[in-house]
DSSP file (Angstrom, degrees, kcal/mol; ACC not computed):
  #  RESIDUE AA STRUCTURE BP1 BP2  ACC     N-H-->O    O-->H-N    N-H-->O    O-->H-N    TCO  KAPPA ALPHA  PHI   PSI    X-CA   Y-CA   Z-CA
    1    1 A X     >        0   0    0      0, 0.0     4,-2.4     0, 0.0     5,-0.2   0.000 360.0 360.0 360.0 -39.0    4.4   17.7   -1.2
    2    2 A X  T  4  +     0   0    0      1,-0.2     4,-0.5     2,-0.2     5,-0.0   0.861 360.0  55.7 -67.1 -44.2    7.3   15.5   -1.9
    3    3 A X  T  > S+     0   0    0      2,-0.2     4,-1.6     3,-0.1     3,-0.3   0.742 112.5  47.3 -20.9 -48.1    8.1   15.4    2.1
    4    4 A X  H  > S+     0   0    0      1,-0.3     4,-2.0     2,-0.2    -2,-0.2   0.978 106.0  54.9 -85.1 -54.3    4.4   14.1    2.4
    5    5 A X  H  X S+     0   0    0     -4,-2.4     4,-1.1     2,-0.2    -1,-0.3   0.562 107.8  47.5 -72.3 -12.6    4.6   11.8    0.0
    6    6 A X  H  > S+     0   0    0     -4,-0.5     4,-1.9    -3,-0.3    -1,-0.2   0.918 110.6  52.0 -53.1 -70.5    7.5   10.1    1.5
    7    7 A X  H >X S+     0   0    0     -4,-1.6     3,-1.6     2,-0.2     4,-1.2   0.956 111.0  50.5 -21.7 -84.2    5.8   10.1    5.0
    8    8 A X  H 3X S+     0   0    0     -4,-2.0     4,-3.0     1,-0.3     5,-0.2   0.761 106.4  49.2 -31.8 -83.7    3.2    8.6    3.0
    9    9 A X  H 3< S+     0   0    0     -4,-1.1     4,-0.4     2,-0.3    -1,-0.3   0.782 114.9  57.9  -1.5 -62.7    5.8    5.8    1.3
   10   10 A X  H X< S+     0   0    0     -4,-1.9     3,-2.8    -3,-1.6    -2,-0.2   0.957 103.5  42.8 -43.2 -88.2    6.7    5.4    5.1
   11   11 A X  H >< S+     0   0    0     -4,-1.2     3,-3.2     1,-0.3    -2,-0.3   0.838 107.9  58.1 -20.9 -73.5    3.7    4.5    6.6
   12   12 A X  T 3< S+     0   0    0     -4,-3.0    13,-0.7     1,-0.3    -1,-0.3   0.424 101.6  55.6 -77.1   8.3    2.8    2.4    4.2
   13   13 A X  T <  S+     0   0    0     -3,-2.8    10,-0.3    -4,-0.4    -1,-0.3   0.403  95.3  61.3 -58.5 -20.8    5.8    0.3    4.8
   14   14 A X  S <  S+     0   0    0     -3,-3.2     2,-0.9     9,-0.1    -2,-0.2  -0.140  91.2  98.6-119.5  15.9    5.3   -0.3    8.6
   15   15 A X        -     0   0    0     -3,-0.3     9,-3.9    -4,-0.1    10,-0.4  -0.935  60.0-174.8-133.8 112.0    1.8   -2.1    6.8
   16   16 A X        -     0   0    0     -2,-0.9     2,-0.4     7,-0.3     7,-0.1  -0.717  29.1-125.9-101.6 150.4    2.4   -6.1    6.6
   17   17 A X        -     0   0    0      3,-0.8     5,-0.3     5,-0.5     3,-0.1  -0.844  27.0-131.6-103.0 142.8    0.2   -8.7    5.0
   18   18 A X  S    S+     0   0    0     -2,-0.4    -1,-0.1     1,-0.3     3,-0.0   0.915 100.9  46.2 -65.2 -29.3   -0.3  -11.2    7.7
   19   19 A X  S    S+     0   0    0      1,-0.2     2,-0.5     3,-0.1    -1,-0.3   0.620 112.5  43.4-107.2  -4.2    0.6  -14.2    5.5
   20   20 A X  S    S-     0   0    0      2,-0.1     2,-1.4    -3,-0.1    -3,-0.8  -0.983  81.8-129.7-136.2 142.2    4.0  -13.0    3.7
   21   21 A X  S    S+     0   0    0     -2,-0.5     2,-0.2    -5,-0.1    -3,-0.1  -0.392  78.4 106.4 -82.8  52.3    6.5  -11.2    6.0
   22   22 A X  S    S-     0   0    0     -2,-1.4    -5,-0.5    -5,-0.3    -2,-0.1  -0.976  75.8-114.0-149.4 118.6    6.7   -8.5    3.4
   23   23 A X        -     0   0    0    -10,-0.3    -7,-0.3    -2,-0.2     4,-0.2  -0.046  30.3-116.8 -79.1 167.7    5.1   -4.8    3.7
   24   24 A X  S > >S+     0   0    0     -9,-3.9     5,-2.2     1,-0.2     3,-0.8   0.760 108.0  57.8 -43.4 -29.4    2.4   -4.2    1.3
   25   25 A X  G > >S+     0   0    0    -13,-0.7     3,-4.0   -10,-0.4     2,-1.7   0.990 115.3  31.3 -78.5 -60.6    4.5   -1.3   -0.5
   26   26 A X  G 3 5S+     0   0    0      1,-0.3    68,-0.3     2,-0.2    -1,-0.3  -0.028 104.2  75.3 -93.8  40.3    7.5   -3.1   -1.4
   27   27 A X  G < 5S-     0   0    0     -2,-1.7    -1,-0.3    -3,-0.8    -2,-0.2   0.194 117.3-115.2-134.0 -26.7    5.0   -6.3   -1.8
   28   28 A X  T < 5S+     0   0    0     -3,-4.0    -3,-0.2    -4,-0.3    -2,-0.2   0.752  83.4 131.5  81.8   7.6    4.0   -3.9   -5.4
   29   29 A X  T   < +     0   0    0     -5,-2.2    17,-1.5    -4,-0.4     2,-0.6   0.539  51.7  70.2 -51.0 -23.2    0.4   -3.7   -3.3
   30   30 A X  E   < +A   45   0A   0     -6,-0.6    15,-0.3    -5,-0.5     3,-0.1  -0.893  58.3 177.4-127.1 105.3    0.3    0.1   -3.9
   31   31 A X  E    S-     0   0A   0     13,-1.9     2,-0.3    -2,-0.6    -1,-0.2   0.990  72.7 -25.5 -74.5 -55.4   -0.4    1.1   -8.0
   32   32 A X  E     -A   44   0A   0     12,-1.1    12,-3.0     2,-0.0     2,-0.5  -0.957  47.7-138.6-166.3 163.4   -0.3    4.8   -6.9
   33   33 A X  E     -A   43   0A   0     -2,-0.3     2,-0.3    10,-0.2    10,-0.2  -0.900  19.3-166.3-129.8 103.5   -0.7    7.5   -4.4
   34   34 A X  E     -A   42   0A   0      8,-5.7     8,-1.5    -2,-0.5     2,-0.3  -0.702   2.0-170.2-103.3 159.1   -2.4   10.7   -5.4
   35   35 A X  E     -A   41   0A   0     -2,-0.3     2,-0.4     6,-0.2     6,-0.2  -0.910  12.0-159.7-120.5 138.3   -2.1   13.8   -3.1
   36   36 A X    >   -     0   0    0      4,-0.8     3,-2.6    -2,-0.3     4,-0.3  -0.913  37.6 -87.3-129.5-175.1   -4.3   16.7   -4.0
   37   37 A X  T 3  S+     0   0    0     -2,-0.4    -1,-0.2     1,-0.3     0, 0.0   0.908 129.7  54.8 -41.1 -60.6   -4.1   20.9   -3.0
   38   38 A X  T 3  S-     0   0    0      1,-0.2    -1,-0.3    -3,-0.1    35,-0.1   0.454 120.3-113.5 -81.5   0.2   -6.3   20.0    0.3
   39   39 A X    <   +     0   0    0     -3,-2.6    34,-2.8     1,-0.3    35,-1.0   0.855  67.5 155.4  86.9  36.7   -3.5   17.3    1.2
   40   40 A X  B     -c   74   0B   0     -4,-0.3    -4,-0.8    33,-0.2     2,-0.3  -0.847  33.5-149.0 -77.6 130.6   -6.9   14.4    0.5
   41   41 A X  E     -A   35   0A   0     33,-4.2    35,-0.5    -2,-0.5     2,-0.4  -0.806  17.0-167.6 -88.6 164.5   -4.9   11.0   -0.5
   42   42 A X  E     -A   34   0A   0     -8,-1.5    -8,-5.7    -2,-0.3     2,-0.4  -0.936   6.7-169.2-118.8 107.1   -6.1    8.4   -2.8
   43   43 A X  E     -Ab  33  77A   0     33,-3.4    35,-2.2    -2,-0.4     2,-0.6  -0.819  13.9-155.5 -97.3 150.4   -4.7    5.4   -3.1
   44   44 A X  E     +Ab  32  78A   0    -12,-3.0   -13,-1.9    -2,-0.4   -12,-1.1  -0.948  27.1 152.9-105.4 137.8   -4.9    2.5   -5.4
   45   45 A X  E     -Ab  30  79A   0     33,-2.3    35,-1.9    -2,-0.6   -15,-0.2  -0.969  23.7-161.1-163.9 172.0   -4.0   -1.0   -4.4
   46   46 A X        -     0   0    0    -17,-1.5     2,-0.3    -2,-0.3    35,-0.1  -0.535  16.5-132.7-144.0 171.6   -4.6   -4.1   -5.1
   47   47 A X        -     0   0    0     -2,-0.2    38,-0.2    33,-0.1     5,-0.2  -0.982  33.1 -89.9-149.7 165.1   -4.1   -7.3   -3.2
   48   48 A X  S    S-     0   0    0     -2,-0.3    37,-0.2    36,-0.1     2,-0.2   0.554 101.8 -12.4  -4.9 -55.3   -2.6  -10.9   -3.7
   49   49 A X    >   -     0   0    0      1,-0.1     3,-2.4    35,-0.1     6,-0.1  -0.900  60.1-105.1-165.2 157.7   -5.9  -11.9   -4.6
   50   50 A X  T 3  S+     0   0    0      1,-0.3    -1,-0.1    -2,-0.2    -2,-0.0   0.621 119.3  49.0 -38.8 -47.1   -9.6  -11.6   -5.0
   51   51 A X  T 3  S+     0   0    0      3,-0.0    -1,-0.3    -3,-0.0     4,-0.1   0.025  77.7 157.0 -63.3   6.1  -10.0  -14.0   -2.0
   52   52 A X    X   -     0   0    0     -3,-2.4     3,-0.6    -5,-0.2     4,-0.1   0.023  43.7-138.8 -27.2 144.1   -7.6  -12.3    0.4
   53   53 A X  T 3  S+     0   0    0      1,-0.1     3,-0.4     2,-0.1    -1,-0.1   0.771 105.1  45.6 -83.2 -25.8   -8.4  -13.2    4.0
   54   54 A X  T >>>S+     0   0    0      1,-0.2     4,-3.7     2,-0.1     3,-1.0   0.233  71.2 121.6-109.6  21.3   -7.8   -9.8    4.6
   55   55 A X  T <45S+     0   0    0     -3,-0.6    -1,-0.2     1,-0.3     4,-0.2   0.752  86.5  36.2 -61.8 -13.1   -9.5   -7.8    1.9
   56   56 A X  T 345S+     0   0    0     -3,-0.4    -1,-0.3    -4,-0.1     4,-0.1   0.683 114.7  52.1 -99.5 -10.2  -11.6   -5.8    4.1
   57   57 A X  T <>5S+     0   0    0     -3,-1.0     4,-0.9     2,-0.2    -2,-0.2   0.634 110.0  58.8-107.2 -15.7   -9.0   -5.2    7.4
   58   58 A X  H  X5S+     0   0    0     -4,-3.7     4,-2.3     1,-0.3    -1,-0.1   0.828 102.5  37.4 -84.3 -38.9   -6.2   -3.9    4.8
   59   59 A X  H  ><S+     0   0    0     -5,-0.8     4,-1.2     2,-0.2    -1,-0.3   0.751 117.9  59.2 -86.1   0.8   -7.1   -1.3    3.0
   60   60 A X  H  > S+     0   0    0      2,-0.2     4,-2.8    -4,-0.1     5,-0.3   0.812 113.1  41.1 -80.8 -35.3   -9.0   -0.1    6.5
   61   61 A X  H  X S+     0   0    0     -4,-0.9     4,-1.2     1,-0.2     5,-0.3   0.859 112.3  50.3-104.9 -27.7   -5.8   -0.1    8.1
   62   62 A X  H  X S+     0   0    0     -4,-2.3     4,-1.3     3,-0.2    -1,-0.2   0.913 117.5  43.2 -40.2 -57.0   -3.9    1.4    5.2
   63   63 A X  H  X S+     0   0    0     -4,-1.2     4,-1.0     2,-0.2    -2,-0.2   0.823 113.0  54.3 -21.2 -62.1   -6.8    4.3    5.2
   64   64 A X  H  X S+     0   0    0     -4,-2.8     4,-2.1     1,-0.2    -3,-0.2   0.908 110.7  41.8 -58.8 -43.2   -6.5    4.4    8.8
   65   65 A X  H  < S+     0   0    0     -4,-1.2    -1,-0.2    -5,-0.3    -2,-0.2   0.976 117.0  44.9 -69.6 -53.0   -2.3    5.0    9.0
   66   66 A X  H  < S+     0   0    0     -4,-1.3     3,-0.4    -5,-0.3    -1,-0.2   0.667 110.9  57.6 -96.9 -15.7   -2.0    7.5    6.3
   67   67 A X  H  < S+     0   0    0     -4,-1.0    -2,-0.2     1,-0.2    -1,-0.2   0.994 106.7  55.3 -56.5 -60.0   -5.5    9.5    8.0
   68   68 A X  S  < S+     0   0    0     -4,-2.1     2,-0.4    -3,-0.1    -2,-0.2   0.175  85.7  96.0-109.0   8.0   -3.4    9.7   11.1
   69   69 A X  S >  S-     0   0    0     -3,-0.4     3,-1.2    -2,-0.2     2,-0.1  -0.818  87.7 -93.9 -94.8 150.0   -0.1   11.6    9.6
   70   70 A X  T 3  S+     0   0    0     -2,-0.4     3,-0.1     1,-0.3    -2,-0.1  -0.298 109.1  22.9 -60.2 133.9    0.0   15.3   10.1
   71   71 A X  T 3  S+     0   0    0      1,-0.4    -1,-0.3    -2,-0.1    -3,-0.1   0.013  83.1 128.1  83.3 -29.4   -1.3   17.1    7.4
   72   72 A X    <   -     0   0    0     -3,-1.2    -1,-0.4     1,-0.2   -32,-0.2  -0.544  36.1-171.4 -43.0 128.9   -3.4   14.5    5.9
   73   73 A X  S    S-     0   0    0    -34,-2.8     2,-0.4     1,-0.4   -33,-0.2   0.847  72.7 -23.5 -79.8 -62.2   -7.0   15.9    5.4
   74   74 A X  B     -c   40   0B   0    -35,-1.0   -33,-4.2     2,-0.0    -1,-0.4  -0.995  57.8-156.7-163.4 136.9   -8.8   12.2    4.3
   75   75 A X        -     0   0    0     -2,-0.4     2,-0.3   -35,-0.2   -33,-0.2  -0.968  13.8-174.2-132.3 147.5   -7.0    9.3    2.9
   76   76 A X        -     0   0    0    -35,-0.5   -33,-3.4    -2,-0.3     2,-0.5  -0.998  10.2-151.7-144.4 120.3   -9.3    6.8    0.8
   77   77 A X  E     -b   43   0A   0     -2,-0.3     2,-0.6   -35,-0.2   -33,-0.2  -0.871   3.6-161.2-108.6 138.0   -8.0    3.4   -0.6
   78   78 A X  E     -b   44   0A   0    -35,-2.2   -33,-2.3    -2,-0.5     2,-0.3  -0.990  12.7-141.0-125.2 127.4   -9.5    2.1   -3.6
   79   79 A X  E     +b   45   0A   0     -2,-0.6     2,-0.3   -35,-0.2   -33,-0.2  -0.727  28.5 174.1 -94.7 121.7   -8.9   -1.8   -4.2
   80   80 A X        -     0   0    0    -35,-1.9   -49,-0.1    -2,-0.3   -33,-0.1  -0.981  23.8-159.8-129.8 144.1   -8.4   -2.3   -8.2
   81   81 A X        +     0   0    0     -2,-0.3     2,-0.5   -35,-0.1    -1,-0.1   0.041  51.3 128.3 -99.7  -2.5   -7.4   -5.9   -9.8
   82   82 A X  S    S+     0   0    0      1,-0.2    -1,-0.1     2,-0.0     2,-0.1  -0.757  73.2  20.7-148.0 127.9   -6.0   -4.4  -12.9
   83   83 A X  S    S-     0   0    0     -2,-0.5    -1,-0.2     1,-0.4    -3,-0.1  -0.169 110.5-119.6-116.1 160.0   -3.6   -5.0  -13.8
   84   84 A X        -     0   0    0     -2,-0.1     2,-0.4     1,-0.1    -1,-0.4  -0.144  28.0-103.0 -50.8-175.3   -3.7   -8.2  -11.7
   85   85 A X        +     0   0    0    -37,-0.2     2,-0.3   -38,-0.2    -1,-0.1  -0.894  46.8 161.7-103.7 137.0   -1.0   -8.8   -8.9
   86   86 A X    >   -     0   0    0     -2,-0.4     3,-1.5   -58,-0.1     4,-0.2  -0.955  52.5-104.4-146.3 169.1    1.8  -11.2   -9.8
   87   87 A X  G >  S+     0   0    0     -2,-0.3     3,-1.5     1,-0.3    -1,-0.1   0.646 112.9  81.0 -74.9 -10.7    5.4  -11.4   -7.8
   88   88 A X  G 3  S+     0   0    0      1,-0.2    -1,-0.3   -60,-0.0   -60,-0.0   0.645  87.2  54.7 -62.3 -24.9    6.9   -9.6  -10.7
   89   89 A X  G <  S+     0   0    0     -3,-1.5     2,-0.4   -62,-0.1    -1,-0.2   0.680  88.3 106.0 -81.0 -13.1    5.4   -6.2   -9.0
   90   90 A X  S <  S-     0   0    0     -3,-1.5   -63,-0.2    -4,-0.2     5,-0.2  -0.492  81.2-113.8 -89.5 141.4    7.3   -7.2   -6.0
   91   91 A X     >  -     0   0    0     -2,-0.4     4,-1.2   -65,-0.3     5,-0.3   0.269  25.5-114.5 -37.4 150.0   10.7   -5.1   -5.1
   92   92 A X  H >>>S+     0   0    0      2,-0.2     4,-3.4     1,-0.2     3,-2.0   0.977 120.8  66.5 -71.7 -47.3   14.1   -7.1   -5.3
   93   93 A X  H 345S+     0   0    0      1,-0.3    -1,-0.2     2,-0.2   -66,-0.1   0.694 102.2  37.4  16.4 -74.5   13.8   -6.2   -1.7
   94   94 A X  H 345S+     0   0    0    -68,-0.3    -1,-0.3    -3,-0.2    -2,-0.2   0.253 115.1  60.9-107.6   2.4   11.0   -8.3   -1.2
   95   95 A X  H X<>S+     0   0    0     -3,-2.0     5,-2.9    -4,-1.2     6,-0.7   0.611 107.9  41.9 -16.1 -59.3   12.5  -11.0   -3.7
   96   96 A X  T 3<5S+     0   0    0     -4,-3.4    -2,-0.2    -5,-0.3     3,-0.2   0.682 111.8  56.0 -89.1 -12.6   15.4  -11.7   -1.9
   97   97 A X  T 3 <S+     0   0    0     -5,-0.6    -1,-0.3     1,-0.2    -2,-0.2   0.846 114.3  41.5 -88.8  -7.6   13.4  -11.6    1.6
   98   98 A X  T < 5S-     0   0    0     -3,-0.5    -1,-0.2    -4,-0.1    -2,-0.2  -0.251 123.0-102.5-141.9  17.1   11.0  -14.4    0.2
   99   99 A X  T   5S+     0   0    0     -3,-0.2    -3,-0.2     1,-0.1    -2,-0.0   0.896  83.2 126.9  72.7  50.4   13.7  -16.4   -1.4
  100  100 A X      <       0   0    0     -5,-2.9    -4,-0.2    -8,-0.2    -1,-0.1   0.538 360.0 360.0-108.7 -13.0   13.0  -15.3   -5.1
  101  101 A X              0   0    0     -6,-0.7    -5,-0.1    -9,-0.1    -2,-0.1   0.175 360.0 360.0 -64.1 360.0   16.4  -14.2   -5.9
C-alpha cells in the first residue's frame, strides 16, 4: 500500500497549476490521500482559491492521472476550502522555486 501511495505522491507531482510553475502536491494543494482494501483513492484538495480559473480542469485531471496507475480501482477528488489555502502549506521546495525563501 505504501508503494501505491508513493506512485500516487508521483503522479500527482507531474500535475502543475497553469499560473505558478509549482506542482499541486508540493504547492500544499493535496490535504490527504486515502487508499482503501479495493485500491478506490480519495483525495482531498483544495485550490488557490475559490475563483480558480481552473477549478473544474484540475481536479479532473488529478482524478484522471491517479485512475490511470495500475492498480487503481477509481480515484475521486473532492475540493474542500477548509482549512483555506495560504503559501504557508507550500513545501520549502516550492518556497525557494517562487522566490519565498
Amino acid at each position: 500500500m505504501e508503494e501505491l501511495e508513493n506512485t500516487i505522491v508521483d503522479v500527482l507531482k507531474s500535475i502543475y497549476d497553469p499560473e505558478i510553475p509549482v506542482d499541486v502536491y508540493e504547492l500544499g494543494l493535496i490535504y490527504e490521500v486515502k487508499i482503501d482494501k479495493d485500491f478506490n483513492v480519495q483525495i482531498e484538495m483544495t485550490l488557490t482559491s475559490p475563483n480558480c480559473p481552473v477549478a473544474e480542469s484540475m481536479p479532473k485531471e488529478v482524478e484522471d492521472k491517479v485512475a490511470d496507475i495500475p492498480k487503481v480501482k477509481s480515484a475521486k477528488v473532492n475540493i474542500v476550502f477548509d482549512p483555506p489555502w495560504d503559501k504557508d502549506m507550500m513545501s520549502e521546495e516550492a518556497k525557494l522555486e517562487l522566490g519565498f525563501l
